[in-house]
C-alpha positions in Angstrom: 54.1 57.0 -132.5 51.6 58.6 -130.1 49.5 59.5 -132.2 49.1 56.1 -133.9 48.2 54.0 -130.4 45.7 57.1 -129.9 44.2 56.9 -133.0 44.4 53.0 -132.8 42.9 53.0 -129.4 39.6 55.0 -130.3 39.0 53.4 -133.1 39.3 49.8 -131.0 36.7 51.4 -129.4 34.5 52.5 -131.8 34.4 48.9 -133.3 33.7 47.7 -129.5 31.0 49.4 -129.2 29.6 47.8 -132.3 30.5 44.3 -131.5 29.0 44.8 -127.9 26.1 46.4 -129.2 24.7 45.1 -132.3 23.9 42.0 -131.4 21.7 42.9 -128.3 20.1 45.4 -131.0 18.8 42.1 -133.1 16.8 41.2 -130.3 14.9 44.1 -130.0 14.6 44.6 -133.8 13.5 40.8 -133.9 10.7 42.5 -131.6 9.9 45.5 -133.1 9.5 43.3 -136.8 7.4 41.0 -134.8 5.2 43.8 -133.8 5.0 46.0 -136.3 5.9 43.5 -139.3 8.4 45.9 -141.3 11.6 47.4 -141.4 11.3 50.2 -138.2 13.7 52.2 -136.5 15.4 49.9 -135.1 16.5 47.5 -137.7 17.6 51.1 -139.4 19.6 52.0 -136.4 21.4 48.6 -136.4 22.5 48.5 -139.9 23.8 52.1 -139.4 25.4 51.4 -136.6 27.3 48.2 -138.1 28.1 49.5 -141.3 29.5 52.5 -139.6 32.1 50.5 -137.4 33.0 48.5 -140.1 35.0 51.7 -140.9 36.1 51.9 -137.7 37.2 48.0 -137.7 39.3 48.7 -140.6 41.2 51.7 -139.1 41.6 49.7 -136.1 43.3 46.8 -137.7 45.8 48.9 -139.9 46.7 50.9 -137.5 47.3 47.6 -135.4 48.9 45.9 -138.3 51.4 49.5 -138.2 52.0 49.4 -134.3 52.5 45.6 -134.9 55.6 46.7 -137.3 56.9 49.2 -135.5 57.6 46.6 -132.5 59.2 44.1 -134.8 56.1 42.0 -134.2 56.7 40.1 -130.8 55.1 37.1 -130.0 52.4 38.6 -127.5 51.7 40.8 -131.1 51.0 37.2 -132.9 48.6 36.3 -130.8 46.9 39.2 -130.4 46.2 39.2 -134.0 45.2 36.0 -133.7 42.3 37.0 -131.2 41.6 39.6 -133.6 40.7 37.7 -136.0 38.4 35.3 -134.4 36.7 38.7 -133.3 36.1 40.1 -137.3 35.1 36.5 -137.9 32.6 37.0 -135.2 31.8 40.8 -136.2 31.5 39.3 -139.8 28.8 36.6 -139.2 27.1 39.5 -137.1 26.9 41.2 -140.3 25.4 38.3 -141.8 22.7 38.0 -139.3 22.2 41.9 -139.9 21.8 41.3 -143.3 19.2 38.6 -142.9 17.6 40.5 -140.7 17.3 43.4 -143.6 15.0 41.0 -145.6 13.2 40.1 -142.5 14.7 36.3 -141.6 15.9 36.1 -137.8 16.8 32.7 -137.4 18.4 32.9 -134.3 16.7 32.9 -131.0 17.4 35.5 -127.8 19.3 33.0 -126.2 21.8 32.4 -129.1 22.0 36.2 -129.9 22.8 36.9 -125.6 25.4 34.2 -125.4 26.6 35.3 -129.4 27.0 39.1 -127.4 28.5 37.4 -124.2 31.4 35.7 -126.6 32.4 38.3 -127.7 33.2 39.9 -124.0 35.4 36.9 -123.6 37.3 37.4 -126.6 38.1 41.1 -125.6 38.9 40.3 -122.4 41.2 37.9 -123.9 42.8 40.4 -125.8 43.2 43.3 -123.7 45.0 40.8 -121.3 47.8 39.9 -124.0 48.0 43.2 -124.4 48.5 44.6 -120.9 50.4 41.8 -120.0 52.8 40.4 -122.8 52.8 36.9 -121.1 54.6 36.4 -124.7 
C-alpha cells in the first residue's frame, strides 16, 4: 500500500502546484493581454499548466478515494474529503476564469485573484492538518 500513498502524495502535489500557481498566473496574463492585446505566452503557459494538473487532480482523488477504502473510511477520512471538495470546486471555477481568460474577458481584479490564491492556502492547510492529526 506504499506505493499507492506515494503515488497519491506526488500527485497531491502536482495539483498543488496548480492551484497555488494558476491563479497568480491570471494576473500577469491579465498584464501581458493588456499590453500586448492577444493571447501571449503567458495565457499559453496557464492553460497548459491547468489542463495538465487536471490529470493530476484526478489521480490524486482516486487514489485518495482507494486509500480512503483501504482504511475503512474513518471519520478524519470524511472530512478530508470534504475539504477536498471545496478545493476542486475552487480549482474548477479557476478553470472557469482560465477559460474566460482564453477569449480575452478578465473580470476579476488583482485583489480578488491574490485573496482567490491565498484561499486556497487555507484550505490546504486545513487539510494537511486532518490529515497529520486525525482529530477525528
Amino acid at each position: 500500500m506504499d506505493w499507492l500513498k506515494i503515488i497519491h502524495i506526488l500527485t497531491v502535489m502536482g495539483w498543488m502546484t496548480s492551484i497555488f500557481a494558476v491563479p497568480r498566473a491570471l494576473i500577469y496574463w491579465k498584464r501581458e493581454f493588456a499590453r500586448l492585446g492577444e493571447f501571449g505566452p503567458t495565457g499559453d503557459l496557464t492553460v497548459r499548466l491547468y489542463r495538465f494538473s487536471a490529470g493530476l487532480g484526478v489521480i490524486a482523488l482516486i487514489t485518495g478515494l482507494w486509500l480512503g477504502w483501504t482504511w475503512d473510511y474513518p471519520t478524519w477520512v470524511w472530512v478530508k474529503l470534504a475539504l477536498v471538495t471545496l478545493l476542486a470546486l475552487h480549482y474548477a471555477y479557476t478553470g472557469v476564469m482560465v477559460v474566460r481568460a482564453r477569449g480575452g474577458t478578465f473580470r476579476e481584479s488583482d485583489m480578488f485573484l491574490r485573496i482567490f490564491n491565498e484561499i486556497s492556502v487555507l484550505g490546504v492547510i486545513a487539510i494537511l492538518w486532518v490529515v497529520v492529526v486525525k482529530p477525528f
